[in-house]
MDAnalysis code that builds the backbone (N, CA, C; Angstrom):
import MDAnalysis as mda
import numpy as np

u = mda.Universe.empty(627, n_residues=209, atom_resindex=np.repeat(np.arange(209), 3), trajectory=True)
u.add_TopologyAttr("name", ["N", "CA", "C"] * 209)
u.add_TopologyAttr("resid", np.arange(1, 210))
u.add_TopologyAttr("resname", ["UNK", "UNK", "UNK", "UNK", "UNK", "UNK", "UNK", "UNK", "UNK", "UNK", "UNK", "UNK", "UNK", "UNK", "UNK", "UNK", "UNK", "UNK", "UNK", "UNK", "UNK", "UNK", "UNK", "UNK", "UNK", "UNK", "UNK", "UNK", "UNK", "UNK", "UNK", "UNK", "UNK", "UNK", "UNK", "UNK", "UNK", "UNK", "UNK", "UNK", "UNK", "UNK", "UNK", "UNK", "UNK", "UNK", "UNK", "UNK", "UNK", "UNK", "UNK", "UNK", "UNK", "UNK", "UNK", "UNK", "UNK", "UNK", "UNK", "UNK", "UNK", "UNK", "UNK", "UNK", "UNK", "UNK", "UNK", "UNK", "UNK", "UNK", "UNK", "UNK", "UNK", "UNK", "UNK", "UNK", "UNK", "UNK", "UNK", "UNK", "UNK", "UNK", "UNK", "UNK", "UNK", "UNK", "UNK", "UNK", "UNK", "UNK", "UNK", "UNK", "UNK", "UNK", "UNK", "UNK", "UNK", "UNK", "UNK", "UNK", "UNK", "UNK", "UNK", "UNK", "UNK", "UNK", "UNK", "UNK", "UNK", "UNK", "UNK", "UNK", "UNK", "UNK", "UNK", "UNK", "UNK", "UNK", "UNK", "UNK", "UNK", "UNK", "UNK", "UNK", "UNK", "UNK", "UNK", "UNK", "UNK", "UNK", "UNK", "UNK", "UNK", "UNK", "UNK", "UNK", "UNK", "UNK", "UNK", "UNK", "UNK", "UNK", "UNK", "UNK", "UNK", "UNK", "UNK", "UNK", "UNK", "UNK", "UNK", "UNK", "UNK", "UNK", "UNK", "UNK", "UNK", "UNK", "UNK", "UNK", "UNK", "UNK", "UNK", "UNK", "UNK", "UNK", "UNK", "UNK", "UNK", "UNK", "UNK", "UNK", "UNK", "UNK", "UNK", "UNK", "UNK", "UNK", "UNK", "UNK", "UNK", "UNK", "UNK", "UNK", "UNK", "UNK", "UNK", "UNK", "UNK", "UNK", "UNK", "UNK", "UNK", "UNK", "UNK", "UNK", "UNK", "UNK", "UNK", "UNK", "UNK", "UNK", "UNK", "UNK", "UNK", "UNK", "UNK", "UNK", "UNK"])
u.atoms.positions = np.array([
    [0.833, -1.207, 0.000],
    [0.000, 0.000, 0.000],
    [0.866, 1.256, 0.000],
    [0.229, 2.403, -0.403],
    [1.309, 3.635, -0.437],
    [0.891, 4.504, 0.631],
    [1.254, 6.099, 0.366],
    [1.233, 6.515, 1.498],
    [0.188, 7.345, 0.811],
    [-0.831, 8.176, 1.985],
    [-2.201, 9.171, 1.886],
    [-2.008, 10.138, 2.764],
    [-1.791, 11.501, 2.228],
    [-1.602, 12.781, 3.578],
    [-2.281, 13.492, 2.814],
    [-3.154, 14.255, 3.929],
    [-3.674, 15.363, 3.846],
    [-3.399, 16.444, 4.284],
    [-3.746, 17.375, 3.404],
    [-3.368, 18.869, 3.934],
    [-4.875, 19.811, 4.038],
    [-4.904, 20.368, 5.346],
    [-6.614, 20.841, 5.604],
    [-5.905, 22.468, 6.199],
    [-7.134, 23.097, 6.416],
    [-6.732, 24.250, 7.100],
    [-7.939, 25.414, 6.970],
    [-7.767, 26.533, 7.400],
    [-8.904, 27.719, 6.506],
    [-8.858, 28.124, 5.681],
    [-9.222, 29.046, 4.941],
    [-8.740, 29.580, 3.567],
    [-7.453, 29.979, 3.865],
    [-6.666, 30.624, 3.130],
    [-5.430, 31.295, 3.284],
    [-4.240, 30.703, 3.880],
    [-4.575, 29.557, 4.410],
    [-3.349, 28.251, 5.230],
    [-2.387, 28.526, 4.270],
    [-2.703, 28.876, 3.097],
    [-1.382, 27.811, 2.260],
    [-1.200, 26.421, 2.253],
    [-2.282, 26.275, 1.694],
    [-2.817, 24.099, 1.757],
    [-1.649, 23.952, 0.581],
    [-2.238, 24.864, -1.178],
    [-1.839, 24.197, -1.767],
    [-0.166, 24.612, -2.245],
    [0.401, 25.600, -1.666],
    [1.464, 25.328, -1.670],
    [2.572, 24.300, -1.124],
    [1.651, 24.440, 0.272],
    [2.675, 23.060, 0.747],
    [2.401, 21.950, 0.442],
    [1.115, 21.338, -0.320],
    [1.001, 20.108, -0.915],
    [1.853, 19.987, -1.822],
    [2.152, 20.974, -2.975],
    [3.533, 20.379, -4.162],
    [4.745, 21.303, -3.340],
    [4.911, 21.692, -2.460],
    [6.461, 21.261, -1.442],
    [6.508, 20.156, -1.249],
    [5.593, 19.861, -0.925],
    [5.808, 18.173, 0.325],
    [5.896, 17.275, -1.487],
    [5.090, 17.248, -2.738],
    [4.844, 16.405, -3.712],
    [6.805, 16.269, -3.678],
    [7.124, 17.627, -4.395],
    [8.079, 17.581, -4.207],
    [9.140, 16.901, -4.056],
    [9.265, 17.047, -2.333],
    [10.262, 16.494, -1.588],
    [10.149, 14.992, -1.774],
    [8.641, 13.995, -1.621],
    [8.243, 12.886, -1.895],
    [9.457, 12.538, -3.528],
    [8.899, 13.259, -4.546],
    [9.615, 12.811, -5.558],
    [11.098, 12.853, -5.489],
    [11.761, 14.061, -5.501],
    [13.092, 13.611, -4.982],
    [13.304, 12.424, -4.370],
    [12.992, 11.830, -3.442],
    [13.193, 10.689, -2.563],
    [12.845, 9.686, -3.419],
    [12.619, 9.954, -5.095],
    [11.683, 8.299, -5.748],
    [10.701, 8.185, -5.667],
    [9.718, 8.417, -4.503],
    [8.500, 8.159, -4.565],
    [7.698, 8.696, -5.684],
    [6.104, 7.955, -6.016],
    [5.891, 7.973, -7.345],
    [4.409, 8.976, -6.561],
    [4.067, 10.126, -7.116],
    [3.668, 10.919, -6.535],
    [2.179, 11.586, -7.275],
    [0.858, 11.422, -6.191],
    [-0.178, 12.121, -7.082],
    [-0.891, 13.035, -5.949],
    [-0.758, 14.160, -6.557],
    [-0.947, 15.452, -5.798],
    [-2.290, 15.835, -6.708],
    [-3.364, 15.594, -5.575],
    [-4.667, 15.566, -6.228],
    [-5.548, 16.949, -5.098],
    [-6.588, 17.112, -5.336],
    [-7.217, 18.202, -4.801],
    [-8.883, 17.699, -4.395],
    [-9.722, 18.991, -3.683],
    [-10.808, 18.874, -3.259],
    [-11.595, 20.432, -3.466],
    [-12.659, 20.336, -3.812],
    [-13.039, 19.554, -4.971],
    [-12.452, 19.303, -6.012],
    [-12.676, 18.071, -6.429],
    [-11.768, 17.221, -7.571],
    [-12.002, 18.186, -9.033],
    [-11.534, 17.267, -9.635],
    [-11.541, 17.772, -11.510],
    [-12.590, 16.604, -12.077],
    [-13.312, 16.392, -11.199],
    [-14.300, 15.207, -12.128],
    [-15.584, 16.114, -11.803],
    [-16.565, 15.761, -12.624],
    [-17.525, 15.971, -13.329],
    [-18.308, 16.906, -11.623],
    [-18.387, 16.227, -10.893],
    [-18.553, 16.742, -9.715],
    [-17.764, 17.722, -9.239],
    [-17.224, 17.578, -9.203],
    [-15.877, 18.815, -9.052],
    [-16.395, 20.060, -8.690],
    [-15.897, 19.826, -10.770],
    [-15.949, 21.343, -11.669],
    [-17.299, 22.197, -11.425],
    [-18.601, 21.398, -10.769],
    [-19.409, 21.894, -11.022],
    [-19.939, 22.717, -9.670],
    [-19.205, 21.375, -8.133],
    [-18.794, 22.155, -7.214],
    [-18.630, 23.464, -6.984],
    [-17.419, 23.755, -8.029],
    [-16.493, 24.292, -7.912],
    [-16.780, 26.007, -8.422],
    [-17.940, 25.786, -9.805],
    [-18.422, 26.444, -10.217],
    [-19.318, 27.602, -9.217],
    [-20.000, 26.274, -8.527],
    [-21.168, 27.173, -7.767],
    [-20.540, 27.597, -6.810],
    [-19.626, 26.978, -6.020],
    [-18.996, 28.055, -5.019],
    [-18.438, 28.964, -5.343],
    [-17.222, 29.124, -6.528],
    [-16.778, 29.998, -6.534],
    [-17.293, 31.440, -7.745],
    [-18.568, 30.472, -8.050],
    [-19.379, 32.098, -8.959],
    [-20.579, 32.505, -7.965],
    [-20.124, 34.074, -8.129],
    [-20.751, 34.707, -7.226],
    [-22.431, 35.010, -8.377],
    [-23.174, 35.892, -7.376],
    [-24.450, 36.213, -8.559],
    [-24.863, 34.991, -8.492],
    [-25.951, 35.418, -10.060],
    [-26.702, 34.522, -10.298],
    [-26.437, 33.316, -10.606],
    [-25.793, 33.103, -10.897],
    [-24.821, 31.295, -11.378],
    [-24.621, 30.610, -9.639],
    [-24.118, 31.265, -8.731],
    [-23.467, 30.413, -7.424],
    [-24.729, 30.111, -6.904],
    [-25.193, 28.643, -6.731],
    [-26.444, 28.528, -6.049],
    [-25.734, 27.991, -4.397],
    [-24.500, 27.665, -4.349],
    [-24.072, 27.237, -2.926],
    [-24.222, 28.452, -2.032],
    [-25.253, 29.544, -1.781],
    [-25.091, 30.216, -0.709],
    [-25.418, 30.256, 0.464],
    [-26.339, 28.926, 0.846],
    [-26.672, 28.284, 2.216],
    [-28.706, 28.957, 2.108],
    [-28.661, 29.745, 0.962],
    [-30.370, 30.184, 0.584],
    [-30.986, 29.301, -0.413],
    [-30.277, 29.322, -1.601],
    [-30.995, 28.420, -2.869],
    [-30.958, 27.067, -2.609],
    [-29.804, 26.321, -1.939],
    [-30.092, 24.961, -1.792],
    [-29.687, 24.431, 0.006],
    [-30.249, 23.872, 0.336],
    [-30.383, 22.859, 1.749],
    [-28.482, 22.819, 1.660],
    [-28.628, 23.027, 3.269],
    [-26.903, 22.484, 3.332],
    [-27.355, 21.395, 3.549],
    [-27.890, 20.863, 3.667],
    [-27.631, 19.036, 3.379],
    [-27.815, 18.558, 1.491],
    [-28.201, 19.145, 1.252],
    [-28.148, 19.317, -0.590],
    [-26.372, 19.664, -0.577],
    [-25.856, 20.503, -0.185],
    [-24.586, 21.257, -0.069],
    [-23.689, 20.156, 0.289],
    [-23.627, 19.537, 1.011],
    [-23.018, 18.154, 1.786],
    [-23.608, 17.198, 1.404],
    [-24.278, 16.777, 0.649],
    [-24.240, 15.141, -0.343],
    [-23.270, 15.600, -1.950],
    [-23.607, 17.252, -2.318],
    [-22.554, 17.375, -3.998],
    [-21.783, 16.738, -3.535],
    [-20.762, 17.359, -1.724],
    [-19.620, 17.128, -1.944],
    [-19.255, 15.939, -1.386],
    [-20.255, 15.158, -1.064],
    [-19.568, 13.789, -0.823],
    [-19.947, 13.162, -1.844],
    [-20.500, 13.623, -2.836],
    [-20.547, 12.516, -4.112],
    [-19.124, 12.901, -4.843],
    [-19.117, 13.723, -4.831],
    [-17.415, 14.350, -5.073],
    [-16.466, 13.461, -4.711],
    [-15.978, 13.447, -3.424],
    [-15.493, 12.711, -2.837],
    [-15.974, 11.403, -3.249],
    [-16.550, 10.778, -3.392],
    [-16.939, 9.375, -3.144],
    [-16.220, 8.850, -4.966],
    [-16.048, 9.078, -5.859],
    [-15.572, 9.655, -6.761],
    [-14.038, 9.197, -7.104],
    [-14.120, 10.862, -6.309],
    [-12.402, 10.634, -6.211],
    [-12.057, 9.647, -5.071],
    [-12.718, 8.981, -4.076],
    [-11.782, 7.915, -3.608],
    [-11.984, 6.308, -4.429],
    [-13.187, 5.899, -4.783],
    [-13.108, 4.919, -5.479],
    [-12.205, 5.027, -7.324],
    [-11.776, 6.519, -7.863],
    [-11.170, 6.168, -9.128],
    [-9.979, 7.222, -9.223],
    [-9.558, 7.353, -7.688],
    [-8.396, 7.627, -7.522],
    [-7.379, 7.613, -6.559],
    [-7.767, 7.716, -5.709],
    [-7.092, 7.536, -4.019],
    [-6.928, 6.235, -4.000],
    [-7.994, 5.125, -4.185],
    [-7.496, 3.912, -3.954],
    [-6.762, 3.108, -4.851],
    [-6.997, 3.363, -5.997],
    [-6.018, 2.833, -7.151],
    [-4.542, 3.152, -6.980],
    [-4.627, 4.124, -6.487],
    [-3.167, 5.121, -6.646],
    [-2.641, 4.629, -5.647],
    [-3.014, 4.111, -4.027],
    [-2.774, 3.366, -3.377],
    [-2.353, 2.025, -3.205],
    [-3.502, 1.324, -3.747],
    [-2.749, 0.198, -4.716],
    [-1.804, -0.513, -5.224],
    [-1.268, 0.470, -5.995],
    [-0.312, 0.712, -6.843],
    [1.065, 1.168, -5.994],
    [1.077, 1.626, -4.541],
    [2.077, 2.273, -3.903],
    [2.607, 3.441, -3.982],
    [1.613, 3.865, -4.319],
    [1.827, 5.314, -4.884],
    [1.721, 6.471, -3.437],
    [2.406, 7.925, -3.414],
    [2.160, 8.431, -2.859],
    [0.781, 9.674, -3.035],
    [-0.102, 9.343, -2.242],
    [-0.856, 10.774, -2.600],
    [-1.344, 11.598, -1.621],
    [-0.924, 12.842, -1.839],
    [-0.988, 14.388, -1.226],
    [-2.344, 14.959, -1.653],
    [-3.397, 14.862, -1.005],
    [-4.596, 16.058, -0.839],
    [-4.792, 17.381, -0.179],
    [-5.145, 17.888, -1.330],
    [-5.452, 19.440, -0.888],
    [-6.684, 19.562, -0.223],
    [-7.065, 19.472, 0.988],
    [-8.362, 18.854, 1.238],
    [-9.041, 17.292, 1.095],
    [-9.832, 17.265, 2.144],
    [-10.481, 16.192, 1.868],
    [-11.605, 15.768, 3.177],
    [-12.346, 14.902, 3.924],
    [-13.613, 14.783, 3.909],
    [-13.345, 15.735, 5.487],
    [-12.405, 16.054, 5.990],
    [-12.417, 16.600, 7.117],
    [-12.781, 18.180, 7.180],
    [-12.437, 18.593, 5.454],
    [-12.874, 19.968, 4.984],
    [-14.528, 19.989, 4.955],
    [-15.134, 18.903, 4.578],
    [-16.798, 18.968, 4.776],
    [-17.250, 19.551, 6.318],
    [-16.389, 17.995, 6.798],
    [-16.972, 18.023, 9.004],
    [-16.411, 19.665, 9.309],
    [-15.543, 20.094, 8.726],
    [-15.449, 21.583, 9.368],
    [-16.164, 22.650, 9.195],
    [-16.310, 22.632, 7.820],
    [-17.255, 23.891, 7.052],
    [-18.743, 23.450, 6.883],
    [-18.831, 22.320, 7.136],
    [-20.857, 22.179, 7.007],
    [-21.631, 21.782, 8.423],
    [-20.229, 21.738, 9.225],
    [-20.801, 21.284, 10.900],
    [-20.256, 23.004, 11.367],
    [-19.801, 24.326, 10.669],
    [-20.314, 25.265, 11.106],
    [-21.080, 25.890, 10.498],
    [-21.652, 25.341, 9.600],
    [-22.806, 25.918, 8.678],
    [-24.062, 25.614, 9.536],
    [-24.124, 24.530, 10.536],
    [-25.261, 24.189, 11.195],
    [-25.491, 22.801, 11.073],
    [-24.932, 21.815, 10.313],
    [-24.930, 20.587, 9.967],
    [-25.527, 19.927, 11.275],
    [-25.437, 18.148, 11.307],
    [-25.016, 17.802, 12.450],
    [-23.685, 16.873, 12.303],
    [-22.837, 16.832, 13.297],
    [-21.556, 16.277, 12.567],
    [-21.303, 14.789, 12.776],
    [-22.365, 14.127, 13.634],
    [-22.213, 13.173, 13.564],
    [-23.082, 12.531, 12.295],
    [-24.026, 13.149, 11.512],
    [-24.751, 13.058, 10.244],
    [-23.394, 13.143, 8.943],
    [-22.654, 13.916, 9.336],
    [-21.518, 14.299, 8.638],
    [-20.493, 13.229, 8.415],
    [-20.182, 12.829, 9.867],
    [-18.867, 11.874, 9.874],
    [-19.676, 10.412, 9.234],
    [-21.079, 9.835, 9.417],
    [-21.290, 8.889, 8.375],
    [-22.074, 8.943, 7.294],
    [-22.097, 10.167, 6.719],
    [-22.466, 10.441, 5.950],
    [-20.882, 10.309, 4.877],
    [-19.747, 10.696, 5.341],
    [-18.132, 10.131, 4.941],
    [-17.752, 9.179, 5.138],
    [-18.645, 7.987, 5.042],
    [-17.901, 6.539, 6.121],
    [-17.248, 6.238, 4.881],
    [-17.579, 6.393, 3.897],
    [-16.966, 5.463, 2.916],
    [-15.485, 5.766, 2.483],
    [-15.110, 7.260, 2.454],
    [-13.604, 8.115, 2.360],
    [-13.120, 7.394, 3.180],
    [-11.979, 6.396, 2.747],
    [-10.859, 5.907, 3.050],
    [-9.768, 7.068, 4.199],
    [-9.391, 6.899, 5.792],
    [-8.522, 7.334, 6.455],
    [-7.304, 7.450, 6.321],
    [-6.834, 8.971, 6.144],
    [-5.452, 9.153, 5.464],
    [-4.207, 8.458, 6.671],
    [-2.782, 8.344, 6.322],
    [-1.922, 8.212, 6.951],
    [-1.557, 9.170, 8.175],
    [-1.944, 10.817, 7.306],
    [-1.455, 11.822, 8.443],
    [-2.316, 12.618, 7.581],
    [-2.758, 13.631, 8.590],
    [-3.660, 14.787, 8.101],
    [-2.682, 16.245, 9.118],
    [-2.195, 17.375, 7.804],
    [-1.270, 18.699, 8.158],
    [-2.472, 19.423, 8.448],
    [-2.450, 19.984, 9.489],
    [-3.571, 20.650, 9.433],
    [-2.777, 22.466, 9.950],
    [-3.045, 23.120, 8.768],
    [-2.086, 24.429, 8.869],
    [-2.958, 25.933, 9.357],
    [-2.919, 25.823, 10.860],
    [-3.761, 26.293, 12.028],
    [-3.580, 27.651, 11.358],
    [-4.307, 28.426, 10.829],
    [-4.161, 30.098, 10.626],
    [-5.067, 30.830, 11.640],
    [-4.449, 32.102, 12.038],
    [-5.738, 33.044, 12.873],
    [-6.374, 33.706, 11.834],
    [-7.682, 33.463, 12.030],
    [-8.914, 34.122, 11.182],
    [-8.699, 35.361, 10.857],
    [-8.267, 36.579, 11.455],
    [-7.746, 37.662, 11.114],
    [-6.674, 37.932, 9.567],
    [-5.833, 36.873, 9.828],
    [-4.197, 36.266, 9.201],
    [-5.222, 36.075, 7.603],
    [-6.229, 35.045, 7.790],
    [-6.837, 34.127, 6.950],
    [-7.179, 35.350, 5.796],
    [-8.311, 36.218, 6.584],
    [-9.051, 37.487, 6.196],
    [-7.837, 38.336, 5.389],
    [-6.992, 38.687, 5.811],
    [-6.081, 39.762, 5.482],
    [-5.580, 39.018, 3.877],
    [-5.417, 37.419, 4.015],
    [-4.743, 36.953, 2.837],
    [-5.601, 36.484, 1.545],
    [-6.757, 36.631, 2.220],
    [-7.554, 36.152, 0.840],
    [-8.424, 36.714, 0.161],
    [-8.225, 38.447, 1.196],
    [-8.649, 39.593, 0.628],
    [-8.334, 40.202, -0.796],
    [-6.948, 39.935, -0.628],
    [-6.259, 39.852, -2.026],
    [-6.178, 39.033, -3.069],
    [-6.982, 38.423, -2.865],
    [-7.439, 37.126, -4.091],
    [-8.471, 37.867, -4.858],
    [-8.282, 37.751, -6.451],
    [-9.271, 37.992, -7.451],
    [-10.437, 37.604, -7.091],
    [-10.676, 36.310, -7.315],
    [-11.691, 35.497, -6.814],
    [-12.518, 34.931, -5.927],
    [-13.306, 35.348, -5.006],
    [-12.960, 34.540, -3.707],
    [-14.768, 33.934, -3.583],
    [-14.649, 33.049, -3.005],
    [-15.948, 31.861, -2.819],
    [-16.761, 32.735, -1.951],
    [-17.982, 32.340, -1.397],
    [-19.085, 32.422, -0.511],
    [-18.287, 32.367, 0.875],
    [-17.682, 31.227, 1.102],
    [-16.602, 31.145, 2.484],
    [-15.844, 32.147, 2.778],
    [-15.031, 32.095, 1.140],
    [-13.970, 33.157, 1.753],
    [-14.533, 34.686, 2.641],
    [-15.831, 35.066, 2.126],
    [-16.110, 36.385, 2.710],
    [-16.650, 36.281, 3.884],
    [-17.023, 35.443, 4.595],
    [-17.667, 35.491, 6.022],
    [-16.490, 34.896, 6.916],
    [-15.965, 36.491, 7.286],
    [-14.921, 36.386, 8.573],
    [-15.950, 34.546, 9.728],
    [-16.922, 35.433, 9.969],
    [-17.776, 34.537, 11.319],
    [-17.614, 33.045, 10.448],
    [-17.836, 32.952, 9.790],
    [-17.649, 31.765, 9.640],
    [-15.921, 30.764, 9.459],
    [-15.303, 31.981, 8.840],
    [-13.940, 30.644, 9.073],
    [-13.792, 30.978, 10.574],
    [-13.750, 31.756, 11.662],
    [-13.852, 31.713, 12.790],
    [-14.453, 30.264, 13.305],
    [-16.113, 29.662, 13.192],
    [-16.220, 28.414, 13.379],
    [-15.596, 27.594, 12.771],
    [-15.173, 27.575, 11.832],
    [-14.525, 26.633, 11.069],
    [-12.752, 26.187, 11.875],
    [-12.461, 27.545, 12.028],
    [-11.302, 27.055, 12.555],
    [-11.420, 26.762, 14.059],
    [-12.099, 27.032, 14.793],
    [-12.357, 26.283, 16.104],
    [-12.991, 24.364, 15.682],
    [-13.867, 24.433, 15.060],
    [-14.200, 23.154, 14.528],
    [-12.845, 22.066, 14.076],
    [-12.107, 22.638, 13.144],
    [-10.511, 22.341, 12.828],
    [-10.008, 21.277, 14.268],
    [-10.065, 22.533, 15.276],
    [-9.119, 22.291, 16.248],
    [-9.888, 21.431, 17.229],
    [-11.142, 21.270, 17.334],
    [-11.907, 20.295, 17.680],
    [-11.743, 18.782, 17.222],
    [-11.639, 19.215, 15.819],
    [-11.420, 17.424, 15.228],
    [-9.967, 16.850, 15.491],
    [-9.640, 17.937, 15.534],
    [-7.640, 17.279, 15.793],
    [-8.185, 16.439, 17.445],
    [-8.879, 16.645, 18.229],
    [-8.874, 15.873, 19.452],
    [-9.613, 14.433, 19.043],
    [-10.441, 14.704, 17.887],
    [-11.393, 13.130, 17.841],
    [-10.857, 12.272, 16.566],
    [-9.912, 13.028, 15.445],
    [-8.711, 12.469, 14.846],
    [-7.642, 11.979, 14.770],
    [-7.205, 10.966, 15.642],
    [-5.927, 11.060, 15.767],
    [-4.767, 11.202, 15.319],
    [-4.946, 10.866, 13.907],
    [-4.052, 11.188, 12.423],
    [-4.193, 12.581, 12.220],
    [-4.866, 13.646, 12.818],
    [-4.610, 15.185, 12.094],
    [-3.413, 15.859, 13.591],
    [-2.634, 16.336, 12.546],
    [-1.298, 16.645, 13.513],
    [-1.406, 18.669, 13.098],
    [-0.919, 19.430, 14.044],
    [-1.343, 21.066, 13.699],
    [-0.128, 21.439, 13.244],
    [0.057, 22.191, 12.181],
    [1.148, 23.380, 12.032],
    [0.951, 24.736, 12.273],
    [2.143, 25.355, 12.252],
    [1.817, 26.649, 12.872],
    [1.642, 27.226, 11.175],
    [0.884, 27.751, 10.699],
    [0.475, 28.376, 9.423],
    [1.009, 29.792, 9.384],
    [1.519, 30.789, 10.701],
    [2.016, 31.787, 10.763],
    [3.406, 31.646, 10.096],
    [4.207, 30.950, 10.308],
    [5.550, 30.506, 10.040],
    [5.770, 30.793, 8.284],
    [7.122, 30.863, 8.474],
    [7.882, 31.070, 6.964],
    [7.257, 30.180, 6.179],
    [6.927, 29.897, 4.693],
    [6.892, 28.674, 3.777],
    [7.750, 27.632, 4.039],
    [9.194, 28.007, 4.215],
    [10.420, 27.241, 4.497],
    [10.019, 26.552, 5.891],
    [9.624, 27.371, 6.661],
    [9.733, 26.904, 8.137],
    [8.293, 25.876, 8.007],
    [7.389, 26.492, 7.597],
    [5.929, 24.737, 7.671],
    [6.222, 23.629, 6.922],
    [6.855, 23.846, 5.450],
    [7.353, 22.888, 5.044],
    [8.471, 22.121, 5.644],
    [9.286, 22.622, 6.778],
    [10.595, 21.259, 7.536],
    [9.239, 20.883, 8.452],
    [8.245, 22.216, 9.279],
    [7.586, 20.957, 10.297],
    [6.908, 20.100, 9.609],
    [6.366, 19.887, 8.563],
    [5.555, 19.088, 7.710],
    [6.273, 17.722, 7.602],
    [7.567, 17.694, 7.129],
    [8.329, 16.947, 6.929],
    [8.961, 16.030, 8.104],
    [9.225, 16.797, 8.818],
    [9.417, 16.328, 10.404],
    [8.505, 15.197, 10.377],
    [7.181, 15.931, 10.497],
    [5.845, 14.729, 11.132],
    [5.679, 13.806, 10.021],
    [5.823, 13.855, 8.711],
    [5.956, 12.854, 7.856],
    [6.456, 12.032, 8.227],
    [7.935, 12.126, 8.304],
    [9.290, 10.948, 8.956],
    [9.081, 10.839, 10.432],
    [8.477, 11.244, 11.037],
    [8.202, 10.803, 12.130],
    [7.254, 10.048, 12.542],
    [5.817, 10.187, 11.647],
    [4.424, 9.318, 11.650],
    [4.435, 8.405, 10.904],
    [4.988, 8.596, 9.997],
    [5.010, 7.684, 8.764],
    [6.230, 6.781, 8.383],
    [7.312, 7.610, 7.886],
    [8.136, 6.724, 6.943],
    [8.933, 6.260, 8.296],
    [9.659, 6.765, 9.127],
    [9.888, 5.965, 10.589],
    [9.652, 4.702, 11.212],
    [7.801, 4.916, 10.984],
    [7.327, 3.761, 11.758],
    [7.302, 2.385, 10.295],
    [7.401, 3.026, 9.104],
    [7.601, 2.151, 8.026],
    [9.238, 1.210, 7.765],
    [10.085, 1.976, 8.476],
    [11.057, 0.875, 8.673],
    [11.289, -0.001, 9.103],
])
């Protein structure tokens, strides 16, 4: 079997930079490497992806036009998806794969939308449990300031109050996860990417010798 890490956080963490750091470093070392994302590039995805991130009349994800439980089955059909025709194959195979997200990004953002999260967590039974989950702790303030400057930004990105629950929720699941480990997200690029790496070789390839 290969290895499965996730990278979670609030907006502005810097998920997906340090996912192709870490792809990266994996390849150097040989490992055969698939640095995949959430929402995916399949048919579900894109369309995800669409409604969250078009604002107006096109974005129907605004918690008014459709049921957050409508909101939380897209994205576990999403998911459900990408783990049966990609995560597990790729696994399989011994492959390494790095997610930019994945079902712990639902339990955070739809169990502070009002969800219930134990509706949530088996409503995900089927998402396969990663090796290690980075979870790159930002202060909501930090979050706000960085994704202000984004062209684009989703329904999420604009409600300070909400990555506020979200990131308390975060830090909630790290106690009922035992695989999600915290980084400090304030830190240099250089500096999250060695702690990243640290807990890799320390959770993982370590206990694999």
């Amino acid at each position: 079997m290969g290895i499965f890490i996730v990278i979670e956080g609030i907006d502005g963490a810097g998920k997906s930079t340090q996912a192709k750091l870490l792809a990266k470093w994996f390849e150097k070392r040989g490992y055969n490497v698939v640095l995949t994302k959430e929402p995916t590039d399949t048919a579900f995805g894109k369309l995800i992806r669409k409604l969250v991130l078009t604002g107006g009349r096109e974005g129907i994800i605004d918690g008014a036009k459709i049921s957050h439980e409508a909101e939380a089955l897209l994205f576990a059909a999403d998911r459900a998806e990408h783990v049966k025709k990609l995560i597990e194959p790729s696994l399989r195979t011994g492959k390494v794969v790095i997610s930019d997200r994945y079902f712990y990004s639902s339990l955070a953002y739809q169990w502070a939308r009002g969800l219930d999260l134990e509706w949530l967590i088996n409503l995900n039974k089927f998402a396969i449990r990663p090796d290690l989950v980075i979870l790159l702790d930002l202060p909501v303030k930090e979050s706000m300031k960085r994704i202000n400057g984004r062209q684009l930004k989703s329904e999420f990105d604009r409600i300070a109050e909400l990555q506020k629950k979200v990131r308390e929720n975060y830090l909630k699941l790290v106690e009922m996860f035992p695989e999600m480990k915290i980084v400090n997200a304030l830190a240099s690029i250089e500096d999250i990417h060695n702690d990243i790496v640290a807990l890799v070789e320390h959770e993982i390839l370590n206990k694999k010798e």
